[in-house]
C-alpha positions, 0 to 999 in steps of 0.5 A: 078624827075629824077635818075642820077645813084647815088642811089638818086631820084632828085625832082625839084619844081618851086614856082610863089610869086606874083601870078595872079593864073596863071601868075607870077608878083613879081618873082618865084624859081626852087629849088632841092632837092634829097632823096634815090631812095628807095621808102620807104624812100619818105614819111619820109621828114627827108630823103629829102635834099635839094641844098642850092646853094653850098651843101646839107642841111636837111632844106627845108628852106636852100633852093636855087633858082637854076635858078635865073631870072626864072619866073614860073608858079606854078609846071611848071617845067620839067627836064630830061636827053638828054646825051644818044640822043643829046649829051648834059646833062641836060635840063630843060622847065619852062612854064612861060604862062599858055594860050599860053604854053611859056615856057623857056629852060635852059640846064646844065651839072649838076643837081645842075647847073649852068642852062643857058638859052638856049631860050623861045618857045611855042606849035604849037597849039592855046592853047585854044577850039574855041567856048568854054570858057574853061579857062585852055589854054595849060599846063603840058609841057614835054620833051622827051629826048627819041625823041629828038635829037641834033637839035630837042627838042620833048616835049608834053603838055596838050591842048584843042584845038580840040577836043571841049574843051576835054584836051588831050596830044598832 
């Protein structure tokens, strides 16, 4: 979720369609969609709008894939904005591999997009507990705008290395 200082709350959701439960097979959706930043507006899904790719619809139906070509792995999907500490707007990381981390990076100058593809990385961990079969690998990848700068992009994750196979952000 982020606020992008217009009295709007903006969520964005990825759907995986072809699923082996963690990998996507057939082919997957980054979708927006805004409600008031006014938490007693949240629990009325009449309040939700949602990007059909060219305005703004009630129907969730309507809705876009706002990055075309993505291949998430179901809620991998993070946005925020980096304007105040590199210089660019928008940035968005879509963990494509749920094992290793893989994620893709996408940058855009607005929420609705166009979201450009910027590059593919993964964490600099094993991603799994030696010893253990743990079964998870690392996940819930972040940015962190409020680390990052215009040549480094600091983001967390979930991983359970380390530790005897105890998640933990690293």
């Amino acid at each position: 979720r982020i606020s992008a200082g217009d009295g709007c709350l903006y969520l964005f959701g990825s759907e995986c369609v072809g699923s082996d439960g963690f990998a996507c097979k057939t082919f997957g959706a980054v979708y927006l969609a805004r409600v008031a930043a006014n938490p007693s507006a949240w629990s009325n899904a009449a309040n939700y709008q949602w990007w059909t790719g060219t305005a703004w619809s009630p129907a969730s139906s309507s809705a876009a894939n706002i990055v075309p070509g993505v291949n998430p792995i179901a809620g991998g999907v993070h946005v925020a904005d980096y304007a105040p500490t590199t210089g660019r707007k928008y940035a968005m990381l879509v963990q494509s591999a749920f094992g290793s981390g893989g994620f893709d990076l996408y940058e855009a100058t607005s929420l609705t997009g166009p979201w450009t593809r910027k590059g593919s990385g993964r964490p600099p961990d094993a991603c799994f507990a030696a010893g253990h079969d743990s079964g998870f690998g690392c996940y819930a990848i972040a940015g962190h705008p409020e680390l990052s700068t215009s040549a480094r992009l600091v983001f967390s994750w979930l991983s359970p290395d380390d530790r005897n196979a105890y998640p933990h952000i690293r």
